[in-house]
Structure formats: structure tokens, C-alpha cells
C-alpha positions in Angstrom: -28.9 16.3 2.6 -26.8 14.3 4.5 -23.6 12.5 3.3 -23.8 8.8 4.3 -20.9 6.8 5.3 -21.0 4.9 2.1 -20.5 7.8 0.1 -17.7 9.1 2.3 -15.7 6.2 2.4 -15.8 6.3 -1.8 -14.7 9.7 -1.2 -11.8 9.2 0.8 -11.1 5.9 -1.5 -10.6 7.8 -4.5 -9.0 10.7 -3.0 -6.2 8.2 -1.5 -6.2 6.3 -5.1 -5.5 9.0 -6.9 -2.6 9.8 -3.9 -1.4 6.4 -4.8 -1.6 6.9 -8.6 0.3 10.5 -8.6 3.2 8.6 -6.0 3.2 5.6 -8.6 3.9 7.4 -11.5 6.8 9.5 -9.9 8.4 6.6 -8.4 8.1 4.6 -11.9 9.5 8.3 -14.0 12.2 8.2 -12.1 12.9 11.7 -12.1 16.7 12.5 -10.5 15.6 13.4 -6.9 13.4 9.9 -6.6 16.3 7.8 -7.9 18.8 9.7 -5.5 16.8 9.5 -2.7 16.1 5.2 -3.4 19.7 5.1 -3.6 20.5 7.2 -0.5 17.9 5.1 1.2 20.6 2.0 0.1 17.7 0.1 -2.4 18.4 -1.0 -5.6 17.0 0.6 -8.6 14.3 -2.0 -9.2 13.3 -1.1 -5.5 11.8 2.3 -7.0 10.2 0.7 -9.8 8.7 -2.0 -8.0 7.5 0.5 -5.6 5.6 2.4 -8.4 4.0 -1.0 -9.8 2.4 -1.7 -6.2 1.3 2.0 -5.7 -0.3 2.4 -9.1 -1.7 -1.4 -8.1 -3.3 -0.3 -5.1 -4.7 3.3 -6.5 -6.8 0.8 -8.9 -7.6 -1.6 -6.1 -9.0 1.2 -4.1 -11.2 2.0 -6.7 -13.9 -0.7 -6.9 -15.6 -1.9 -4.1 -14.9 -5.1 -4.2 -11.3 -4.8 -4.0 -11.2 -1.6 -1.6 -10.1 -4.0 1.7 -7.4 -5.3 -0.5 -6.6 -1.6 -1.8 -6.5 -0.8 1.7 -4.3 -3.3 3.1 -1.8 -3.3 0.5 -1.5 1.0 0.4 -1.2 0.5 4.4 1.4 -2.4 4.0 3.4 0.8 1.6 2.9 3.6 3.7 4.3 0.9 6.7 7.5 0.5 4.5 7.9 3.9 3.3 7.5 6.0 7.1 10.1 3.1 8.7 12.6 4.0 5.6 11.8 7.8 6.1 12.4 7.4 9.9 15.4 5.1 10.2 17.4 7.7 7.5 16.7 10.3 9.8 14.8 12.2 7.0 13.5 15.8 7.8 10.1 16.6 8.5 9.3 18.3 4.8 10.4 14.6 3.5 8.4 13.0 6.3 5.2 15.0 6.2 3.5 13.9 3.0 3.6 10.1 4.4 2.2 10.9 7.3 -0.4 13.2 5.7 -0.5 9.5 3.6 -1.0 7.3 6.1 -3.7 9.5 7.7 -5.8 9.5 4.8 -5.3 5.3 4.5 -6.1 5.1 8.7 -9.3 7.3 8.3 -10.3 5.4 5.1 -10.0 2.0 7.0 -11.8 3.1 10.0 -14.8 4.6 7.9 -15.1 1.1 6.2 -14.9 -0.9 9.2 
């Protein structure tokens, strides 16, 4: 049996969802390393939290249909933000890879909905 592109791209939706869900509830815990890192990054502690209210918000937009192009633009617009503020502080690559590994997973997502 064959897995048709519809199924695949639910697939990859929810795997990316619950990606974005996981990051949103770090980034909104606040843990020490996330609020040093926000900080070393030079945002202000809202930044972290408002970061975790648009990640959770686009985990549950990836989740219906409907909403999945939205989902998809909005965790691309994140991933956008997150690899420029990884990149311009000159963060290592064990800091770097998971938002690339991120990104991917949003880029193949898009280009199996399309």
C-alpha cells in the first residue's frame, strides 16, 4: 500500500507541530539556559515568552487542515527569526543544528503541500 501525498503531508504536519509544541513550552518554562540564552541574544524577557505563545500557536495551526498554510507560514516566519539570531551571535553548530534540522522539516512540509 502506498502512502499518498495527503497522508504524508499530515505526517510531516504533525511531526513539525508537535516540534513546535515541545519548543513552545520550553521557551514559555523558562528554564535558566533559555532565559540566559534570550538575554545573551540582547531580547527582553517578554521576547521568550512571546516566542512560546507563537510556537505553541502555530503547533495547533499545523494541525487542522484548514489552517495548515497559515501553520506553515507563521512556523517559517519563526524558524526565519530564530536561524538569523542563531547566526548573527555567532552561535556554535550544536546550538545551530536543531533549527536547521527545524527549518528542514517546515521547507519539506511546504513543498509536499504545494
Amino acid at each position: 500500500m502506498a502512502l499518498n501525498t495527503g497522508s504524508f503531508e499530515s505526517i510531516l504536519a504533525m511531526i513539525v507541530a508537535v516540534l513546535f509544541a515541545v519548543a513552545g513550552v520550553v521557551n514559555l518554562a523558562g528554564l535558566g539556559a533559555v532565559k540566559r540564552d534570550f538575554a545573551r541574544w540582547g531580547y527582553p524577557a517578554w521576547f521568550r515568552l512571546l516566542c512560546g505563545v507563537l510556537e505553541l500557536l502555530s503547533a495547533a495551526l499545523l494541525l487542522g487542515p484548514p489552517t495548515r498554510v497559515l501553520g506553515l507560514t507563521l512556523a517559517g516566519a519563526i524558524m526565519i527569526g530564530a536561524l538569523f539570531t542563531l547566526l548573527r551571535n555567532r552561535e556554535p553548530f550544536q546550538h545551530l543544528a536543531p533549527a536547521l534540522i527545524f527549518s528542514a522539516l517546515v521547507a519539506v512540509t511546504v513543498a509536499v503541500h504545494a
